[in-house]
DORO-828312 format. One record per residue (C-alpha): residue in three letters; z, y, x. Coordinates in steps of 0.5 Angstrom, whole numbers, padded with zeros to 4 digits, always signed. Each point is the difference from the previous one (the first is absolute). Layout:
N
ALAZYX
...
END
This chain:
118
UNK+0117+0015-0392
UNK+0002-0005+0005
UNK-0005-0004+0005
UNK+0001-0007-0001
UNK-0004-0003+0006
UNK+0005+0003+0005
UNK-0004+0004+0004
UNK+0006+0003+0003
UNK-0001+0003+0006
UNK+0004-0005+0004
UNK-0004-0006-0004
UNK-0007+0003+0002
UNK+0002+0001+0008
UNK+0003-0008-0001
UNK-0007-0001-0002
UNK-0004+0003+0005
UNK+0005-0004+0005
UNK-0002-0006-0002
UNK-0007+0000+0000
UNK+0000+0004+0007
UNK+0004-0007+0002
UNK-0006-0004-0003
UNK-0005+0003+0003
UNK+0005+0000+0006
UNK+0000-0008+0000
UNK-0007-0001-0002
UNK-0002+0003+0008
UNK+0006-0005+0003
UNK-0002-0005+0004
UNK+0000-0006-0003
UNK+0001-0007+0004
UNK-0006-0004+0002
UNK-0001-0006-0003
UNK-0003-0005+0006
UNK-0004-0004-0002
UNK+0002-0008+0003
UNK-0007-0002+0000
UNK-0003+0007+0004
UNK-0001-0004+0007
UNK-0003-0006-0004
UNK-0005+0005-0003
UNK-0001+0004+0006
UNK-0002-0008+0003
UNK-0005+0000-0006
UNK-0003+0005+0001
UNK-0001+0000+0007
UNK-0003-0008+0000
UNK-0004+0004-0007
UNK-0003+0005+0005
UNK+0000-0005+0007
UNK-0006-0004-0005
UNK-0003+0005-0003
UNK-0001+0003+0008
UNK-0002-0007+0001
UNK-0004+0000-0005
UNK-0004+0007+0002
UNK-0001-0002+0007
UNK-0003-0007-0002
UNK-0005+0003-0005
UNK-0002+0006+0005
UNK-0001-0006+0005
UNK-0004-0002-0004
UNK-0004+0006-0002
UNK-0001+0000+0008
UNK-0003-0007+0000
UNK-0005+0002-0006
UNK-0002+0006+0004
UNK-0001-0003+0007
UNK-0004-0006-0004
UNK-0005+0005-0003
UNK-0001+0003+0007
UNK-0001-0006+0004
UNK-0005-0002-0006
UNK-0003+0006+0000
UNK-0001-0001+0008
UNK-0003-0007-0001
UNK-0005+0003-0005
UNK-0002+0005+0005
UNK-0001-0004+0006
UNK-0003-0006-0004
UNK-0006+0006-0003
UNK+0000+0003+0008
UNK+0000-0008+0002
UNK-0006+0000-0005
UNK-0003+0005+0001
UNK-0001-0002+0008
UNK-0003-0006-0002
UNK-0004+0002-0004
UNK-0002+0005+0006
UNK-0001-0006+0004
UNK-0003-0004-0004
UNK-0005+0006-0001
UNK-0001+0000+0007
UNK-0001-0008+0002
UNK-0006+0001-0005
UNK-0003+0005+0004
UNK+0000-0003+0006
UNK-0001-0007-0003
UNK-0008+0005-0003
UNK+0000+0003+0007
UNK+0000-0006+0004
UNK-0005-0004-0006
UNK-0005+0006+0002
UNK+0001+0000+0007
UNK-0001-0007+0000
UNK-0007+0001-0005
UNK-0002+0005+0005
UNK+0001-0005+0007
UNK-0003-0006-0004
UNK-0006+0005-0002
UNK-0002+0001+0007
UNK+0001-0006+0003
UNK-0005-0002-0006
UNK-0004+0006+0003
UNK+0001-0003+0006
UNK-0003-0006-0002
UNK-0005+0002-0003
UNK-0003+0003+0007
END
């Protein structure tokens, strides 16, 4: 019987040549296509950038003041519950005295009137 697909010797070699050629050129180098617009994207992307860093920035310096804002209400609370307590200590004090000098006043007023009645 008679192969009719032509599988002869040189046939199949002719084969295997050609895809070894194909797969040959697939590993070739191809030209590369630049792109016209490269250097206009390139400065889209660094202005995108440059307002997203601008865009950090402001909100970490935000982020700074809310914090310093909490720490100096923070101190104003403690130093008007300081200031507080201190007048409340004053306060406390004046009135002591204030009860000390009406007794030492009761006291010399009751020995002059002992005096008098003498």
């Amino acid at each position: 019987m008679k192969d009719l697909k032509g599988s002869g010797l040189t046939e199949r070699l002719a084969a295997a040549a050609l895809a070894k050629a194909a797969l040959l050129a697939k590993l070739k180098p191809r030209p590369t296509v630049t792109d016209p617009l490269f250097d206009q994207r390139a400065a889209l992307r660094a202005a995108e950038l440059k307002d997203v860093r601008t865009a950090r920035a402001d909100q970490r310096q935000a982020d700074r003041q809310v914090a310093a804002d909490n720490r100096a209400a923070a101190h104003a609370a403690v130093l008007a519950s300081e200031e507080a307590v201190l007048a409340q200590k004053r306060s406390a004090r004046k009135e002591r005295k204030q009860l000390t000098k009406a007794e030492a006043q009761s006291k010399r007023d009751a020995r002059y009137a002992a005096r008098k009645a003498r």
